[in-house]
C-alpha positions as CSV (number, residue, x, y, z in Angstrom):
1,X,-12.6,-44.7,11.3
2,X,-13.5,-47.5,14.1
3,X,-11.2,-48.5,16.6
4,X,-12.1,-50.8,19.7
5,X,-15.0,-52.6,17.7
6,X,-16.9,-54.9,19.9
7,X,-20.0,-54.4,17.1
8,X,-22.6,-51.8,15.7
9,X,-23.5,-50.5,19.1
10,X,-20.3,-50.8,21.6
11,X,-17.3,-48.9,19.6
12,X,-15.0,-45.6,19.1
13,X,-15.0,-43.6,16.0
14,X,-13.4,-40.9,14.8
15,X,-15.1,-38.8,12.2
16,X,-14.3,-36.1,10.0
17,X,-17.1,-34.0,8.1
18,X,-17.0,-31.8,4.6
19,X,-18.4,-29.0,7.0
20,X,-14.3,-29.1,8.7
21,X,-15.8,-30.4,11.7
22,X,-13.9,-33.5,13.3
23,X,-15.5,-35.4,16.1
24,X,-13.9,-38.6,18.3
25,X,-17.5,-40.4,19.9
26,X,-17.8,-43.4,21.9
27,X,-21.1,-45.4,20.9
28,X,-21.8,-48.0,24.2
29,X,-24.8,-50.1,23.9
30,X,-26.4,-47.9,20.8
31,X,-26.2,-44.9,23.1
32,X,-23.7,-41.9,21.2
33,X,-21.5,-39.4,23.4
34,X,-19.1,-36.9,21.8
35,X,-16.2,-37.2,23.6
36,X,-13.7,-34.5,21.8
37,X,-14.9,-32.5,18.9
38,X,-13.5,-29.4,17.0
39,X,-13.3,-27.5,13.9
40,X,-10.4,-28.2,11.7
41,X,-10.4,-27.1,7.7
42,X,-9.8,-30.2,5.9
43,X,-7.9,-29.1,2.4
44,X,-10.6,-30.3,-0.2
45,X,-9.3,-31.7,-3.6
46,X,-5.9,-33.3,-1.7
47,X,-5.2,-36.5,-0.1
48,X,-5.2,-35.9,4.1
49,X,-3.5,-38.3,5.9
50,X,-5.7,-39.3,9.2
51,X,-4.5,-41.4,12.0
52,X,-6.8,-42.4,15.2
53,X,-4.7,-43.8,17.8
54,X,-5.9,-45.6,20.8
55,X,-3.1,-46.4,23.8
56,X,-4.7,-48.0,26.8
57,X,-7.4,-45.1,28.0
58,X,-6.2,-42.1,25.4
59,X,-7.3,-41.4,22.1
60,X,-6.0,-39.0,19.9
61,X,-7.1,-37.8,16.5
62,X,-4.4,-36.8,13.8
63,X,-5.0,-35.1,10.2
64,X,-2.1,-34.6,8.1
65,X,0.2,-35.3,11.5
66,X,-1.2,-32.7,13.4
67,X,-3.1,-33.6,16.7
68,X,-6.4,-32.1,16.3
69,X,-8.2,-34.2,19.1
70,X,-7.3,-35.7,22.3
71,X,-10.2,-37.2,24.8
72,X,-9.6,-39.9,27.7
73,X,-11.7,-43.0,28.3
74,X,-11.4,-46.7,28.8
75,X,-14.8,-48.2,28.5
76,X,-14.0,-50.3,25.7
77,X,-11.0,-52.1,25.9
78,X,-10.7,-54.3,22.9
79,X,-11.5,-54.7,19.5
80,X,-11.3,-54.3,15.7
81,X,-10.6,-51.5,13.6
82,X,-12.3,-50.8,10.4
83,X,-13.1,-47.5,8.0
84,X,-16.7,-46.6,6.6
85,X,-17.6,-44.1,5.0
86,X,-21.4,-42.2,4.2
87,X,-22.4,-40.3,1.4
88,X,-18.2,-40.0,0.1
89,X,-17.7,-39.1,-3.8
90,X,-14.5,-39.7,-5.0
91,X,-12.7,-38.8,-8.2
92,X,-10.4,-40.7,-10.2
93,X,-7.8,-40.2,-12.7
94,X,-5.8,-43.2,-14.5
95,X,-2.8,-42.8,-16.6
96,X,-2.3,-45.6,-19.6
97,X,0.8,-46.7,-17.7
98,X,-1.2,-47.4,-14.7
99,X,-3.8,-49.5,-16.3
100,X,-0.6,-51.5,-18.1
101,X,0.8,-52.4,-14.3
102,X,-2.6,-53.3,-12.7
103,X,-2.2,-50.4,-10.6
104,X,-5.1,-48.9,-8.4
105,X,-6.5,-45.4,-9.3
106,X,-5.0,-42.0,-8.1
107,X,-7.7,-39.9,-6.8
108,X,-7.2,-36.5,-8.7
């Protein structure tokens, strides 16, 4: 997840990893520091809920509304917010009633 996103180089992110490591970095002028980082066992096979919130200088990581990372800095005040992803396989499983509605696909 990106949050204050002046462009590729100036930006926070918040990152989680299939090795249940979690990270919040700080990326100003293409130059990377880790600012909070931690190991948290992410529940494979489930949907986790994740929330990066930003409030003037603090930023705080949540997975499945527990805080799991908190880290201080105000470098970057401004700027979009966006998700990526690298190297993510996901699963999916459609019912008939769901392809009748339009709706999107469940991730099984």
């Amino acid at each position: 997840m990106f949050c204050r996103y002046v462009d590729q180089s100036t930006h926070y992110q918040a990152i989680l990893r299939v090795t249940n490591r979690v990270e919040i970095r700080k990326t100003v002028n293409g130059v990377v520091t880790v600012l909070a980082a931690a190991n948290y066992p992410l529940e494979r096979d489930r949907y986790n809920s994740v929330r990066f919130r930003l409030v003037e200088d603090q930023l705080q990581l949540f997975v499945n509304q527990t805080l799991v990372l908190s880290a201080r800095d105000d470098e970057i005040p401004q700027g979009q917010f966006g998700l990526a992803t690298h190297r993510a396989r996901q699963r999916r499983r459609y019912s008939s009633s769901s392809r009748e509605r339009g709706l999107t696909a469940r991730r099984s």
